[in-house]
C-alpha positions, 0 to 999 in steps of 0.5 A: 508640178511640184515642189522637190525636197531633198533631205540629205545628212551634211558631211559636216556641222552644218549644210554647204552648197556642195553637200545639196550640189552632190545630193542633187548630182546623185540623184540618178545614182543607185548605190547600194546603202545597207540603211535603206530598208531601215529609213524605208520602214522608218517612214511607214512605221510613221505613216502606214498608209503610204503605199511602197513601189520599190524605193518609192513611197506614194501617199493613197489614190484620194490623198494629197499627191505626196511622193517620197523616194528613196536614194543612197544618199538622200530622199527626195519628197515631191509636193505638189502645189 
């Protein structure tokens, strides 16, 4: 089990209830973001040791649990508890 984090850019100011519903309805949406390499490499330049699968980034075997993946529009952070 675990915690699931979305982390998403709002369309305006400030976060709504229809920006995360959009984000969390996308969630098996691949649309193609020319940025995703970027966060991608943004986040194992922060983090080396996270270990790339595709657009998911996985910390190591011996390490807390923590799953990050990456979508068009959000990435996703599972935590366990």
């Amino acid at each position: 089990m675990s915690y699931d984090l979305y982390c998403y850019k709002p369309k305006l100011d400030h976060p709504s209830v229809e920006d995360a519903e959009n984000a969390i309805e996308y969630d098996e949406i691949n649309i193609p973001n020319p940025d995703l390499e970027n966060i991608i490499n943004a986040l194992l330049i922060v983090n080396p040791l996270l270990e790339r699968n595709n657009n998911e980034l996985n910390s190591p075997e011996g390490d807390v649990a923590i799953q990050i993946e990456i979508f068009s529009n959000h990435v996703a952070i599972g935590i366990p508890y």
